[in-house]
matplotlib code that plots the C-alpha trace (Angstrom):
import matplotlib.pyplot as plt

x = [6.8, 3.7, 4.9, 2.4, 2.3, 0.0, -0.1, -3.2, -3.8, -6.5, -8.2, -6.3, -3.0, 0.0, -0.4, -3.6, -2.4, 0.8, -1.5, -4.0, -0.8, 0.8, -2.1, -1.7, -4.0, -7.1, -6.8, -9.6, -11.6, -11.1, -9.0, -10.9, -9.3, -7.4, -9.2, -6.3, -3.3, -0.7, 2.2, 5.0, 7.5, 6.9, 9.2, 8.4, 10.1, 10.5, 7.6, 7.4, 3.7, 1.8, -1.0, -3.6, -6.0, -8.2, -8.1, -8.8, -6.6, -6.0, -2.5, -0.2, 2.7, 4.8, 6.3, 9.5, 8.1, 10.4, 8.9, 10.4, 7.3, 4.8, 7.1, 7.3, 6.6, 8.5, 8.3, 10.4, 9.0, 10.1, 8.0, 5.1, 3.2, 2.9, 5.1, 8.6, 8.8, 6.8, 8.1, 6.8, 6.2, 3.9, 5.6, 3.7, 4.3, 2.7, 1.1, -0.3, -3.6, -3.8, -1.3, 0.2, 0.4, 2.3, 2.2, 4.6, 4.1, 5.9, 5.1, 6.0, 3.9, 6.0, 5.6, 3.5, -0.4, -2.7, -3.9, -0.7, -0.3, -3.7, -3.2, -0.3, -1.8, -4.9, -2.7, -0.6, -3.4, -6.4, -6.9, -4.6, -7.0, -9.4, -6.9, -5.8, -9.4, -9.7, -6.7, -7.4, -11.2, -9.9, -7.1, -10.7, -11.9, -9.3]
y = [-14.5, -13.5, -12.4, -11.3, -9.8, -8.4, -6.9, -4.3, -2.4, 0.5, 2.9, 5.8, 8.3, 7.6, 11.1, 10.3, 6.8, 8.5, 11.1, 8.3, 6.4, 9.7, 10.6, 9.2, 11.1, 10.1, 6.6, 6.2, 7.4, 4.5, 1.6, -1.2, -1.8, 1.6, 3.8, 6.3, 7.7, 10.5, 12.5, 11.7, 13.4, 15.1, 15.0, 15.3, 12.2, 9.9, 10.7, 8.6, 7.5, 5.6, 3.7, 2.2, -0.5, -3.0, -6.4, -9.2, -7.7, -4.0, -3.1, -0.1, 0.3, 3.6, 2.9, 5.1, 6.2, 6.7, 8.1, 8.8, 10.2, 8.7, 5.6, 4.0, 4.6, 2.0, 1.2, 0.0, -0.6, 2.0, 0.5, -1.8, -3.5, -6.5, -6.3, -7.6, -6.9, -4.5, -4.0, -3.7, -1.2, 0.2, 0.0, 2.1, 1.9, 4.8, 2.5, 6.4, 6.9, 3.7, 2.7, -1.0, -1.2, -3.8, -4.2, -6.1, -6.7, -8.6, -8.8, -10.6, -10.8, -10.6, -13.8, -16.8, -16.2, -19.1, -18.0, -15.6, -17.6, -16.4, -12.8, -12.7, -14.0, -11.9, -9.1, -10.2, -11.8, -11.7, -8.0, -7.3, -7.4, -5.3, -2.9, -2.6, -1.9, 0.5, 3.1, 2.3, 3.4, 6.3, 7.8, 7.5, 10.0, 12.1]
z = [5.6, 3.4, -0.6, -3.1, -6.5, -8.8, -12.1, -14.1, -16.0, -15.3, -17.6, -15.8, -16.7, -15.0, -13.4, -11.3, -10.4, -8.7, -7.4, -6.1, -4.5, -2.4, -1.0, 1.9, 4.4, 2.2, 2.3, 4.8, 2.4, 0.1, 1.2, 3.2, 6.3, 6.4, 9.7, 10.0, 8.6, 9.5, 8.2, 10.7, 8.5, 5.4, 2.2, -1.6, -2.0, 1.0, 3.4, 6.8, 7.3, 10.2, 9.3, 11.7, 9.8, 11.3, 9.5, 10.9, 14.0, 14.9, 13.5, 13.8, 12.2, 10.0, 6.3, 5.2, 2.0, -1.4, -4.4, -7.9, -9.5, -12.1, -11.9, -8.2, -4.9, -2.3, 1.4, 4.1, 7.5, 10.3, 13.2, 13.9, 17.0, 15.1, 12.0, 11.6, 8.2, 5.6, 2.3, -1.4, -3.7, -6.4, -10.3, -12.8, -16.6, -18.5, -21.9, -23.2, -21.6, -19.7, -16.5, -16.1, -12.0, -10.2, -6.3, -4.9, -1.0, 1.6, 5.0, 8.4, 11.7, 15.2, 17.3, 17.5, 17.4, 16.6, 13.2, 12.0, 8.8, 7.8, 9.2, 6.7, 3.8, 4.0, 4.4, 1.0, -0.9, -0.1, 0.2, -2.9, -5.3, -4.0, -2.8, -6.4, -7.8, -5.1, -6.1, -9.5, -8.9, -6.9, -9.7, -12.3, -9.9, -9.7]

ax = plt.figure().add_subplot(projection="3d")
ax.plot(x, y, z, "-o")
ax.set_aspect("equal")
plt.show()
């Protein structure tokens, strides 16, 4: 199993990173990797999404959202083709103008591929930092 965490802070309100976070149907748009994303069940709250993304491998798999707003938004996996386990979260800290993120992020790959280590990682690591930059540039725009 694959852990990562990250902290930043971006030039952003709290408000718009939240916004930038839930708004799941437009991170296409914006986050590398992401090529589709639908509503399976909607909720202010606790949302169930399915994500399809393309790194390295072609991956489906749907998150059970849970949001308590301008402070968190969690994750739990519900399904996934390849995913035993995807969990983490989004921590914001209002610092009055600015936002202190942290992403937290743990993920497990189903069965024995040659090279699953490294899916794993670049799904935790490698791809952390730029998904960061990414919602922070986003919530800027918002």
């Amino acid at each position: 199993m694959a852990k990562a965490e990250r902290t930043e802070v971006f030039d952003v309100p709290i408000e718009k990173m939240y916004q930038a976070i839930i708004d799941y149907k437009s991170y296409p748009q914006f986050v590398d990797g992401v090529k589709n994303v639908s509503v399976v069940s909607e909720s202010a709250d606790a949302p169930t999404i399915k994500y399809d993304i393309s790194l390295i491998k072609e991956i489906t798999y749907t998150l059970k959202m849970n949001h308590k707003k301008n402070q968190e938004v969690s994750w739990s996996l519900v399904t996934g083709d390849m995913m035993k386990v995807n969990n983490g979260r989004w921590t914001l800290k209002d610092l009055g103008g600015k936002t202190e993120v942290t992403y937290s992020l743990e993920v497990e790959l189903k069965g024995f591929l040659p090279g699953l280590g490294m899916i794993e990682k670049t799904l935790v690591s490698t791809n952390l930092p730029m998904t960061m930059k990414a919602f922070g540039k986003r919530a800027a725009g918002l």
